[in-house]
N, C-alpha and C positions, 0 to 999 in steps of 0.2 A: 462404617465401611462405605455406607452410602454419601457420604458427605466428601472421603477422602476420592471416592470416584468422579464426581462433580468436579472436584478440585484439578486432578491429574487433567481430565477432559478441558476442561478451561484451560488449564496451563498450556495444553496441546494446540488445541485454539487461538490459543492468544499470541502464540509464537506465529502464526502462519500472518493474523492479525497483522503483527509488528510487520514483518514482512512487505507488506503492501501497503504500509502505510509509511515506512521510510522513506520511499522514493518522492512521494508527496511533502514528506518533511526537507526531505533534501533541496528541493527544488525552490520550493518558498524559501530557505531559510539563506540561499543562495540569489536565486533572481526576484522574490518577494512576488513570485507568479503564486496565483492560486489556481493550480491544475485540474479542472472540474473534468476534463477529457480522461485523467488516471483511471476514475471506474471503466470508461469503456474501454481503453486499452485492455485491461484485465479480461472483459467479456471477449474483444476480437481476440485474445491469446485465445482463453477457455476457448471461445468457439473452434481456432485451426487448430486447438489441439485436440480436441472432440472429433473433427474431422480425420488427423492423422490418424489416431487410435482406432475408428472406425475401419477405413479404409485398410492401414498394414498393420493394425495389431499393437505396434509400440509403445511402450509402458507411458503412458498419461505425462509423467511425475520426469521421466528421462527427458520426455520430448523438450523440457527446460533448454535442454543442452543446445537446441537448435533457435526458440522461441528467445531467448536471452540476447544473442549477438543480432537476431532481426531485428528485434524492438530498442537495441542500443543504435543500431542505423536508422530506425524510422525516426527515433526521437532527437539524435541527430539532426538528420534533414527536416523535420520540420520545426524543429526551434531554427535553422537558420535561414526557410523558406518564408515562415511566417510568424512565430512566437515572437523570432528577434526584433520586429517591424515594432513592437509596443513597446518595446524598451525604453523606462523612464514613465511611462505611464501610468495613473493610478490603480487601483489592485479590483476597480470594478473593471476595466476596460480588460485585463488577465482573465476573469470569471465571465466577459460575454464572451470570446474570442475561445478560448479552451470548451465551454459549453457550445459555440457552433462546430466545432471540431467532433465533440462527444456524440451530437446529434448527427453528423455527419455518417459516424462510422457507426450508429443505428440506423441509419437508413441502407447503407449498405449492409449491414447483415439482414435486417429485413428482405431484403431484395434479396438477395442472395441464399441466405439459410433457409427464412422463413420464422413466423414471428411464433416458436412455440418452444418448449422447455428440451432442453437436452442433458445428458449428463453421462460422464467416462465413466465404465463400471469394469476397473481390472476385475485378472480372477482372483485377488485379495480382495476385495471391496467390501465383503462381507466377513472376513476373517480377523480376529484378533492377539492380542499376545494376553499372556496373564501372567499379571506376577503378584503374589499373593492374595488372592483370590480377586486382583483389580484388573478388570479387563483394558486392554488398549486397543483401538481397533487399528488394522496396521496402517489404510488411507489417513490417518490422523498422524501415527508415526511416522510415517514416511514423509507425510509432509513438512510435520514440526521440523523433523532431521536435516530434509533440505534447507527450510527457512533459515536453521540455524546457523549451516553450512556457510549460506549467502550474505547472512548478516556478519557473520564472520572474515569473510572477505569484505565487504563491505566496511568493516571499522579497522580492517588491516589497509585497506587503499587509503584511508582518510585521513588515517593515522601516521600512517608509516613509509608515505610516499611522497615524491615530491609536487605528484598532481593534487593528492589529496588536500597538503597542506595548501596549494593555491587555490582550492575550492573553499576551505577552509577562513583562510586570509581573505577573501572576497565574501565572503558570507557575514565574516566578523566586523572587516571594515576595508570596505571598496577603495577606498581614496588611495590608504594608505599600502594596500597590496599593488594599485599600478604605478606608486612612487616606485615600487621594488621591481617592475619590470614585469607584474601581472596581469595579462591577456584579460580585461572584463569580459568581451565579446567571447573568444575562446574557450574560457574557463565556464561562463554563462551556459552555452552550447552544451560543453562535457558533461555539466550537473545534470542539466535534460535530460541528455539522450543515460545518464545512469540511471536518475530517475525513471525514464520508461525502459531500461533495462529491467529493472527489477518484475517488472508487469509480466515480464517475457517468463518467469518464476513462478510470481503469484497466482498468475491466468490458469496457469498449468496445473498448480495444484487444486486452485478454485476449480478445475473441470472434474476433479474426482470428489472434493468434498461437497458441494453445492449443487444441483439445479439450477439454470440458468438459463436464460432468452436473452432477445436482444436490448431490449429496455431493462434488465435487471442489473445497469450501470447506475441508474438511479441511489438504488438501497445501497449500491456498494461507496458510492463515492460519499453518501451521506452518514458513515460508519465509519469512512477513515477521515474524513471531516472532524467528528465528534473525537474521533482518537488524537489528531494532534492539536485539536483546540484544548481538550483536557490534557494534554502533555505540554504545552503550550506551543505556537507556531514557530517550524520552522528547528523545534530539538525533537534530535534523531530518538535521545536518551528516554524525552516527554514521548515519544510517539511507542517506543516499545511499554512500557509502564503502563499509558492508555489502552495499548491494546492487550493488555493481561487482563485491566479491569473489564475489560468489555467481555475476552472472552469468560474471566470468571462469572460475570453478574448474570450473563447469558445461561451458564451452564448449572448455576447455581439457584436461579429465577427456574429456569426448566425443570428442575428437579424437583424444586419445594413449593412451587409454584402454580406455574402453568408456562410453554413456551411462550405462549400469546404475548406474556408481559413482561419476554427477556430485553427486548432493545428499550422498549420503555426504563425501564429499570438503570439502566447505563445511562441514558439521557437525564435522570431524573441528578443521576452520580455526578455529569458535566455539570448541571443549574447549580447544585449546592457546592461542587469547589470553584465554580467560575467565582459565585458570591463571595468567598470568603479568598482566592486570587483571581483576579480576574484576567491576568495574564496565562492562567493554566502553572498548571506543577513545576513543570523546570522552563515558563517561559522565564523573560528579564522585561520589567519596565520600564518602559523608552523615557526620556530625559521629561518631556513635555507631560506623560502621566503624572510623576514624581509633581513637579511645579505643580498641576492640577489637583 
């Protein structure tokens, strides 16, 4: 029984996981940006949603509704204020450029919040479901529920639409998407600003499930890093996969283990499949590996 609860909790985990680590997949696997600013986007969500909840009471997990269409406009406007400027550049100049950006919006919360732990505690926060004698706690359900919600929309936009396929066509092969009349510049932009749409999501939920300040952008970005390197860069499919094993290794280490030595344990996961693909699970080997 103990084992099957571990499992259930990682599963629930690991969907919130996948969650916040798509947007990061998406974005790489479209502009070959590596978005090191994604953790803190999450943290400024979490934080104004910690604020709203505060202030009027509004369910942590709802405030989505409002955090989602903001952070599809921030990410917007700043892929085309500033991300766009590096276009063509190599994937270290993406990683200093998005980390002064990250540092940025820690400075401002710093200044602003103040540099100490906070966290949304609806009046479920402590309540659970049971079903056969396995607890669910309902912040974990409600979260998974939404995550699923979104990823759900998310693989119907990508899938089933005419934007999605030109995000799609540009991600696969640039060239040949603006032979067909596909916006790079445009379509570049729209991946963004989905990408830090999703944050507008994950923030929110991260403010019920976690503790957080304003430097705890750090641990997060270095966890959905590990998730789509072990899913391999830039697949949405690798990024959800990675984040199950992360949350299971997490909840499963926790149990039998000790917490101390959950993340370790997932890292330890990434070393030995990098070794044996070095691409990650569902990346693909670029022409020049192959030759190599």
């Amino acid at each position: 029984m103990q084992l099957v609860q571990a499992i259930v909790l990682g599963v629930l985990i690991g969907g919130v996981y996948a969650l916040m680590a798509s947007g990061l997949a998406l974005v790489f696997g479209v502009l070959h940006v590596i978005n090191v600013a994604h953790g803190a986007f999450l943290i400024l969500v979490a934080m104004l949603t910690w604020w709203l909840w505060s202030t009027t009471g509004i369910d942590p997990i709802l405030t989505s509704l409002v955090m989602t269409p903001l952070m599809f406009g921030a990410g917007w406007l700043l892929h085309r204020t500033v991300v766009s400027r590096i276009r063509g550049s190599s994937a270290s100049m993406s990683v200093l450029l998005t980390f002064g950006i990250a540092l940025a919006i820690e400075g401002v919360l710093n200044v602003t919040a103040g540099n100490k732990f906070r966290s949304a505690t609806p009046a479920y926060f402590q309540e659970s479901f049971f079903v056969g004698g396995i607890a669910l706690p309902k912040p974990h359900v409600y979260g998974f529920l939404t995550a699923l919600v979104v990823l759900g929309l998310l693989y119907v936009v990508l899938t089933r639409t005419w934007t999605g396929r030109a995000i799609r066509a540009t991600a696969q092969n640039p060239t040949g998407a603006a032979l067909v009349g596909v916006g790079a510049a445009g379509t570049a932009a729209l991946a963004f600003a989905i990408g830090a749409a999703t944050t507008g999501v994950g923030g929110s939920i991260l403010s019920v499930l976690y503790p957080f300040f304003p430097a705890s952008h750090y641990d997060w970005i270095s966890r959905l890093l590990g998730i789509i390197v072990l899913g391999g860069l830039g697949s949405l499919p690798g990024a959800l996969v990675g984040a199950l094993v992360l949350g299971l290794a997490e909840t499963l280490t926790a149990t039998y283990v000790s917490l101390q030595w959950s993340t370790l344990v997932f890292y330890v996961v990434i070393m030995a499949v990098l070794l044996v693909r070095p691409q990650g699970l569902f990346g693909s080997r670029l022409r020049e590996d192959v030759a190599t």
